[in-house]
C-alpha positions in Angstrom: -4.3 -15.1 15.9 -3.4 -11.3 15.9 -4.2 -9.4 12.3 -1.6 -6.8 11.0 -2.4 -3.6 9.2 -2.6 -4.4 5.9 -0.8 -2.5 2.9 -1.7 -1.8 -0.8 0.3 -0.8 -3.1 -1.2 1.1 -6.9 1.2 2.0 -9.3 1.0 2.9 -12.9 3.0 -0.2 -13.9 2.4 -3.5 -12.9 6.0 -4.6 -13.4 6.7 -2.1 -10.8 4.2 -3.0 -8.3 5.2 -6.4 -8.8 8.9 -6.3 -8.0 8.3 -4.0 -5.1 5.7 -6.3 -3.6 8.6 -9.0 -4.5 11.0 -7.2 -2.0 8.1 -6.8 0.7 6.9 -10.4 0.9 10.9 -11.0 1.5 10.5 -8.2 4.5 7.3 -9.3 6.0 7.4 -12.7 5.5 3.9 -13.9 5.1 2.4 -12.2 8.2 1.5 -9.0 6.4 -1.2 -8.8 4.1 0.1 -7.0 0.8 -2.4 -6.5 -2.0 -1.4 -4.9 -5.6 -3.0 -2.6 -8.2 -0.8 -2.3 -10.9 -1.5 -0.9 -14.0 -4.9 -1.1 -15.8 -7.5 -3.9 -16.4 -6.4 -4.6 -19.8 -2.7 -4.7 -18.9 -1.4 -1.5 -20.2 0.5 2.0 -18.1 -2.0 3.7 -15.9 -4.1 3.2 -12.9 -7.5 0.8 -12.7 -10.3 2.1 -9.9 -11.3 -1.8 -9.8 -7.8 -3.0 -8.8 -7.3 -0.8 -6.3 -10.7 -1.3 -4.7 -10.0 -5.3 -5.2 -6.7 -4.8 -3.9 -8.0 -2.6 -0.6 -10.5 -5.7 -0.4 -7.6 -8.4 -0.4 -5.6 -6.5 2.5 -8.3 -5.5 4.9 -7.6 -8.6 7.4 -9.2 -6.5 10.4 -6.5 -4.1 11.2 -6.8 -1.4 8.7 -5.4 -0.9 5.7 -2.6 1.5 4.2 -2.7 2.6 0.5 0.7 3.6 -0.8 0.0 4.8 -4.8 2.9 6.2 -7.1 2.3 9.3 -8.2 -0.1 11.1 -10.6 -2.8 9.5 -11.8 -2.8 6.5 -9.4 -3.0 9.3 -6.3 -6.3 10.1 -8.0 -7.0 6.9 -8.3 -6.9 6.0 -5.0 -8.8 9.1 -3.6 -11.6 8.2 -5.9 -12.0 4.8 -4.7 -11.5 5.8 -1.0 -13.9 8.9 -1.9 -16.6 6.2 -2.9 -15.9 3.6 -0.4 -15.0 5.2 2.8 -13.6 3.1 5.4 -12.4 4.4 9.1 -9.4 2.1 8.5 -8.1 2.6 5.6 -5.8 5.1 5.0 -4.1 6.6 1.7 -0.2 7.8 3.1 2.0 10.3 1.3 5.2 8.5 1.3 7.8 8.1 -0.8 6.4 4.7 -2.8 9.5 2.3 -2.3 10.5 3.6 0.8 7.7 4.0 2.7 6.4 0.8 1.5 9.7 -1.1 3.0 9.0 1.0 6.3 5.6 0.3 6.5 6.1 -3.3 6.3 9.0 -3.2 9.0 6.0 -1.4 11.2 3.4 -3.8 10.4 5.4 -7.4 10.6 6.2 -5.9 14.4 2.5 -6.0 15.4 2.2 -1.8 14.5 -1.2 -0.4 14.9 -2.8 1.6 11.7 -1.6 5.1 13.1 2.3 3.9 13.5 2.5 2.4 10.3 1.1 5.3 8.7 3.9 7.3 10.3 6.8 4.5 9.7 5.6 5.3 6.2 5.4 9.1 6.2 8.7 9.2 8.4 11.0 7.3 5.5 10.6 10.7 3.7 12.9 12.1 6.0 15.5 9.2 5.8 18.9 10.0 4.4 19.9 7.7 2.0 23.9 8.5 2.8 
């Protein structure tokens, strides 16, 4: 069985993450591994380093991972946790979160390497939306 790059998705909100990652599973069927980190530990708005290390976790299935935060505070977030627990594979992308995400998925359920779905990702900044 072939892996697929994997992709995590932080957000301040886990409301937000959650219907997003909705969408995605409906994209990627099951064949891409999507992981969440959404809001903090205790529930509330903001960004928890353990989720997004436990998400980065979930995801890595072998073919990399990309990391796709919000904004703010979950961006530092994520460099943190990639800053303490460096992988080759894993990637954080600057993307626009929603549509980067949907792009990235596309990339990955097709059997994308780590390197083209980081650009699928980076590339749907560029996208006109009419």
């Amino acid at each position: 069985m072939t892996t697929t790059v994997g992709i995590v998705l932080v957000s301040h909100s886990a409301e937000l993450v959650a219907g997003l990652h909705l969408l995605l599973k409906q994209i990627g069927s099951d064949t891409v591994p999507l992981a969440t980190a959404g809001g903090t530990d205790d529930g509330r708005i903001g960004t928890s380093y353990d989720l997004v290390l436990a998400a980065i976790r979930r995801a890595n299935v072998g073919a990399g991972v990309i990391v796709l935060p919000d904004l703010g505070s979950s961006v530092l977030t994520a460099r943190t946790v990639l800053e303490d627990h460096p992988h080759p594979d894993v990637t954080l992308v600057d993307a626009p979160f929603v549509e980067g995400a949907v792009a990235a998925v596309v990339a990955a359920a097709s059997g994308a390497d780590l390197k083209t779905v980081v650009e699928a990702a980076e590339e749907a900044r560029n996208v006109p939306k009419f």
